[in-house]
PyMOL commands that place a pseudoatom at each C-alpha (Angstrom):
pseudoatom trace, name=CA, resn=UNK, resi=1, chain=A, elem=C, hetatm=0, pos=[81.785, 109.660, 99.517]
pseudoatom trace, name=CA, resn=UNK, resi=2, chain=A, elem=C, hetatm=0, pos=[83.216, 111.461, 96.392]
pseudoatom trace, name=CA, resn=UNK, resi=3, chain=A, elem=C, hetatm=0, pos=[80.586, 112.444, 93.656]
pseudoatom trace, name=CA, resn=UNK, resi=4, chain=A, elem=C, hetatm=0, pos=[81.295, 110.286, 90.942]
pseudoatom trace, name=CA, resn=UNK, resi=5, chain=A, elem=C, hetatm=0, pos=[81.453, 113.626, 88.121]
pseudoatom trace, name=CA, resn=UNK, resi=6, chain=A, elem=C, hetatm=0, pos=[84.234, 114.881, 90.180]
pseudoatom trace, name=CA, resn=UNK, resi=7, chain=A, elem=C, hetatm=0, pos=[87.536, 115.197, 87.964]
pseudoatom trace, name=CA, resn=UNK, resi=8, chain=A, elem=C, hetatm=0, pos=[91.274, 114.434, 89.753]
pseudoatom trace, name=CA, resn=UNK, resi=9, chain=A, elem=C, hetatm=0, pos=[94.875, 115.604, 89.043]
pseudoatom trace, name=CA, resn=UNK, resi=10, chain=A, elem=C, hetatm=0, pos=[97.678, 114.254, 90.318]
pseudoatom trace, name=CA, resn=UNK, resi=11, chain=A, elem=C, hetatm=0, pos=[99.643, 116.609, 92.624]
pseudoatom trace, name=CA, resn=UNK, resi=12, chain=A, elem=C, hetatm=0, pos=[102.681, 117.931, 90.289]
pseudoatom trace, name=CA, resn=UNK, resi=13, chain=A, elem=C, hetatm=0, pos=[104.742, 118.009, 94.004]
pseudoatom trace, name=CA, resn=UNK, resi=14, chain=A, elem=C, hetatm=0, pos=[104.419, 114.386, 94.310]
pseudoatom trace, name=CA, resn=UNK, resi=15, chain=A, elem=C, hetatm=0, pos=[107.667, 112.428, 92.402]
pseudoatom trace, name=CA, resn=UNK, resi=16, chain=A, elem=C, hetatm=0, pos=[106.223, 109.061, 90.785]
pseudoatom trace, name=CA, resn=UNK, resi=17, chain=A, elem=C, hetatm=0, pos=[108.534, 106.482, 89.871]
pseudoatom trace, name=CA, resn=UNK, resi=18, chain=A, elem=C, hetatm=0, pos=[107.529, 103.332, 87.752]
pseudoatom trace, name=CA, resn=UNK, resi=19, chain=A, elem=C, hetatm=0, pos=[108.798, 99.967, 89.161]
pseudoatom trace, name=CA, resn=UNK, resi=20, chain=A, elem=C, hetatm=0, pos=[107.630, 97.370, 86.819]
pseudoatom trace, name=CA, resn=UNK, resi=21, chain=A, elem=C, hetatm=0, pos=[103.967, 97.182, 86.618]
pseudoatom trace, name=CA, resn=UNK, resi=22, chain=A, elem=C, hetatm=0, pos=[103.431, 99.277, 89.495]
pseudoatom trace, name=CA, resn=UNK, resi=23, chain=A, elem=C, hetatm=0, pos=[104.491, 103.013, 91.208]
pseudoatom trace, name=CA, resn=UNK, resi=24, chain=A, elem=C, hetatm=0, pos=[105.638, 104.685, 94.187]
pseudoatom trace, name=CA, resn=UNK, resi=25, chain=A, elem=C, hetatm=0, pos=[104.442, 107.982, 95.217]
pseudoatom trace, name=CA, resn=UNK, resi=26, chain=A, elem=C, hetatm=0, pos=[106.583, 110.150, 97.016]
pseudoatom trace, name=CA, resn=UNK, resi=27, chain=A, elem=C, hetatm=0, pos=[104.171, 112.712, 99.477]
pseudoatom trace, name=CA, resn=UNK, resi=28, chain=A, elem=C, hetatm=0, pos=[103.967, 116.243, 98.840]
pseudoatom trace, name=CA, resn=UNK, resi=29, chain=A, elem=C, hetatm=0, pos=[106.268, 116.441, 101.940]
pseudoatom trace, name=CA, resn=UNK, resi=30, chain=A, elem=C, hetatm=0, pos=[108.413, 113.789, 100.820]
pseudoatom trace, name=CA, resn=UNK, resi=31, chain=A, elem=C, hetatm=0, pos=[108.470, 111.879, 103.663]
pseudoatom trace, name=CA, resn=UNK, resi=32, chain=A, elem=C, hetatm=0, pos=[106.158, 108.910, 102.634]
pseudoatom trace, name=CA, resn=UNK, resi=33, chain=A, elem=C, hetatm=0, pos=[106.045, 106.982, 100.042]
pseudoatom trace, name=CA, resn=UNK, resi=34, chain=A, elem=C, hetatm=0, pos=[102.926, 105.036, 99.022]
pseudoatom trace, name=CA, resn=UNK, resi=35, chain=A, elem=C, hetatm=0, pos=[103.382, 102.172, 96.360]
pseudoatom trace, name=CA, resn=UNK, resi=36, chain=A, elem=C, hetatm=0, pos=[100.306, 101.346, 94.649]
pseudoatom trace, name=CA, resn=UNK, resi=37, chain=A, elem=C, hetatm=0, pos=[100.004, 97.890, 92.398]
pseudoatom trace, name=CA, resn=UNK, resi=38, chain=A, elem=C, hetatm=0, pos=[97.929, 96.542, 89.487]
pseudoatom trace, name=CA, resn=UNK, resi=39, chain=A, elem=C, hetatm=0, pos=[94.762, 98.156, 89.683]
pseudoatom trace, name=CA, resn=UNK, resi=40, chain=A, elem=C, hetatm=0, pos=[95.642, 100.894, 91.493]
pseudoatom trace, name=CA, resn=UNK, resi=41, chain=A, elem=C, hetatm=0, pos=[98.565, 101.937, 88.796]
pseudoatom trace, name=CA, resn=UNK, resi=42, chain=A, elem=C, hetatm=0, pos=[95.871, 101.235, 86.612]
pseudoatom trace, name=CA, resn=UNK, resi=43, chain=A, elem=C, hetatm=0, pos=[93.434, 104.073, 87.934]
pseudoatom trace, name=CA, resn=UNK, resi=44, chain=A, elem=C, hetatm=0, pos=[96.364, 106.080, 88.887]
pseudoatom trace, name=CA, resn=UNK, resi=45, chain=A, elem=C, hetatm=0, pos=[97.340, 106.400, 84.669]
pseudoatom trace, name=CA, resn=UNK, resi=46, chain=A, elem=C, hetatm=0, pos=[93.543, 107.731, 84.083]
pseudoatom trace, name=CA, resn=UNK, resi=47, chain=A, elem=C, hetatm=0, pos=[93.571, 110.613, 86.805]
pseudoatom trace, name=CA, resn=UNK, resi=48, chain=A, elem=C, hetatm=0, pos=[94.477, 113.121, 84.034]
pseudoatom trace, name=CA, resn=UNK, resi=49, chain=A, elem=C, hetatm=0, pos=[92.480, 115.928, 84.882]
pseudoatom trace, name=CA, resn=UNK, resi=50, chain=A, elem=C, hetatm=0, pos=[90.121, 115.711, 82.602]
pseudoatom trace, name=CA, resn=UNK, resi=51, chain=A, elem=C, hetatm=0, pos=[88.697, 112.521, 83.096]
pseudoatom trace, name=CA, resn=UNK, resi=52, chain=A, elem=C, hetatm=0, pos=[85.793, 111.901, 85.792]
pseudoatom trace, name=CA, resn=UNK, resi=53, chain=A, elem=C, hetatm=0, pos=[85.656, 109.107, 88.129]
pseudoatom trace, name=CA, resn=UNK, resi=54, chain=A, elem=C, hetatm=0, pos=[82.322, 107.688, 86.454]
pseudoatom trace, name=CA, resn=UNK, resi=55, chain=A, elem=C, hetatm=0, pos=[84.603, 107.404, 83.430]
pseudoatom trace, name=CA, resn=UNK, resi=56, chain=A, elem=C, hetatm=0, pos=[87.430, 105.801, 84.825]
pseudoatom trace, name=CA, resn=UNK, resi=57, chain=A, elem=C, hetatm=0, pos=[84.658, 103.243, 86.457]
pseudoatom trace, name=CA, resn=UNK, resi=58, chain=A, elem=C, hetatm=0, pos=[83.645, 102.189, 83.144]
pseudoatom trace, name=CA, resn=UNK, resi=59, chain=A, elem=C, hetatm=0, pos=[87.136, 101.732, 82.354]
pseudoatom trace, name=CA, resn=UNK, resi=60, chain=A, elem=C, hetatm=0, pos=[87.413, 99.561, 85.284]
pseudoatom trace, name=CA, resn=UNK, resi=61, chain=A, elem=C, hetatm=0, pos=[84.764, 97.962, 84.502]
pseudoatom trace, name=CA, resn=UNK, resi=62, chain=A, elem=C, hetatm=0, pos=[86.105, 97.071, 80.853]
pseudoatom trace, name=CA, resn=UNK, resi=63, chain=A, elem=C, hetatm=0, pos=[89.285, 96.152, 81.639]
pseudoatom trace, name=CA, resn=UNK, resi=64, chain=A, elem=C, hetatm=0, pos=[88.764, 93.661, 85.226]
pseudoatom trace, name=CA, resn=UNK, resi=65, chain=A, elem=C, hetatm=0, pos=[86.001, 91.298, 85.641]
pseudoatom trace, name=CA, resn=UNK, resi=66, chain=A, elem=C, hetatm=0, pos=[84.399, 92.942, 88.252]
pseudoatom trace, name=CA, resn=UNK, resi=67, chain=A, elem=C, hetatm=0, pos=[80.842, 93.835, 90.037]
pseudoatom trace, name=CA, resn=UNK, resi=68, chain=A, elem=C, hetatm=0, pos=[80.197, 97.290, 89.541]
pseudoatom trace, name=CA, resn=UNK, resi=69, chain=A, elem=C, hetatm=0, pos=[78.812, 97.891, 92.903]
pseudoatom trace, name=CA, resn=UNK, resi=70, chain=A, elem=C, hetatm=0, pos=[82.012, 96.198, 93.882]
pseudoatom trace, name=CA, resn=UNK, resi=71, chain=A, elem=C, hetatm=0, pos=[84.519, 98.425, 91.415]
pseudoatom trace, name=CA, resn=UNK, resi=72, chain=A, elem=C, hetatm=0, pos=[82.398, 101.655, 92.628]
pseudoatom trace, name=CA, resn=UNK, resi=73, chain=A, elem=C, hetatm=0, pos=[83.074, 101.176, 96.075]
pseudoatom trace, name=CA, resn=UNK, resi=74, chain=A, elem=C, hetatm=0, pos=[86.664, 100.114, 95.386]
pseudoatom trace, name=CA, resn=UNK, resi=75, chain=A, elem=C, hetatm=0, pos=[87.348, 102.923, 93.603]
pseudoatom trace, name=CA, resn=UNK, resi=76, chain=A, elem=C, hetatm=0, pos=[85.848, 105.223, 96.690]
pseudoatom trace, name=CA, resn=UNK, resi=77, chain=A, elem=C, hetatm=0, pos=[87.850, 104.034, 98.860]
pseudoatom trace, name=CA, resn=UNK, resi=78, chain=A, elem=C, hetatm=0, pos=[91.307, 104.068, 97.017]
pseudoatom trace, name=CA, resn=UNK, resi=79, chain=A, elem=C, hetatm=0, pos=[90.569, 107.667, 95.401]
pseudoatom trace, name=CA, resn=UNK, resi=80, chain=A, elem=C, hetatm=0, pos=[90.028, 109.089, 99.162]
pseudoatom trace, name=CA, resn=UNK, resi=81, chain=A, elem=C, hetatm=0, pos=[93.109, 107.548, 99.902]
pseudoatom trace, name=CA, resn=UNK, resi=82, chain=A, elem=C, hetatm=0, pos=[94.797, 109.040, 97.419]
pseudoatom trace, name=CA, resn=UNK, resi=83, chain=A, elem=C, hetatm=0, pos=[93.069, 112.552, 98.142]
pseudoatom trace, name=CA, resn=UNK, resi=84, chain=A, elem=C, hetatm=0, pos=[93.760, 112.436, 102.226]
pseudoatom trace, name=CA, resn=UNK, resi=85, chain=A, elem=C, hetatm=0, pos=[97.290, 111.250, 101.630]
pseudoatom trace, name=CA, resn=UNK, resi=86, chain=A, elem=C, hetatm=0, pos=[97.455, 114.926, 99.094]
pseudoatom trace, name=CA, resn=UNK, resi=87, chain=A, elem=C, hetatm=0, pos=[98.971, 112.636, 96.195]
pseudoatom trace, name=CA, resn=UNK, resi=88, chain=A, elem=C, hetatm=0, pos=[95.931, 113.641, 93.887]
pseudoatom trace, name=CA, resn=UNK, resi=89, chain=A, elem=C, hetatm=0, pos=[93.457, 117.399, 93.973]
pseudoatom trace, name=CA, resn=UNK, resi=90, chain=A, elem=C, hetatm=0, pos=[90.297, 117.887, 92.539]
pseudoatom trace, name=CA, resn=UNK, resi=91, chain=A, elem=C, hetatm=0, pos=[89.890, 120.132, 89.451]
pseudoatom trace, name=CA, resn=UNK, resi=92, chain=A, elem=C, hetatm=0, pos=[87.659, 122.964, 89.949]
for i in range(1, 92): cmd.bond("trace and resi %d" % i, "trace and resi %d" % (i + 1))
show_as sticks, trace
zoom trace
């Protein structure tokens, strides 16, 4: 499990193209691409770099009618998705 202060980036050798409300991500190899929907688009447009994942939780939280318990785990899951697949780093 990630610790919730940890801040991501998205991984500048990943191509993202919009496709109406949601993206594909093209790997840092470029030979998979991962297309992410709704919420996921949605937490994908607040990994900035500067903003932690207890942050974008709240924003989660603001924006979907959601348990939080729920929207933590969620977000866990999807965000170490995103991190073993190499489309986001952490900031250190």
């Amino acid at each position: 499990m990630m610790d919730m202060k940890t801040i991501l980036t998205h991984n500048e050798e990943c191509p993202v193209r919009t496709i109406g409300k949601g993206l594909v991500i093209v790997s840092p190899e470029g030979d998979e691409t991962h297309s992410i929907e709704d919420i996921g688009a949605f937490i994908w447009n607040r990994i900035d770099g500067h903003k932690a994942l207890d942050e974008i939780l709240t924003d989660i939280l603001r924006e979907y009618e959601v348990a939080q318990a729920t929207a933590a785990e969620d977000l866990q899951t999807f965000i170490s998705q995103l991190v073993d697949a190499g489309l986001v780093l952490p900031v250190h």
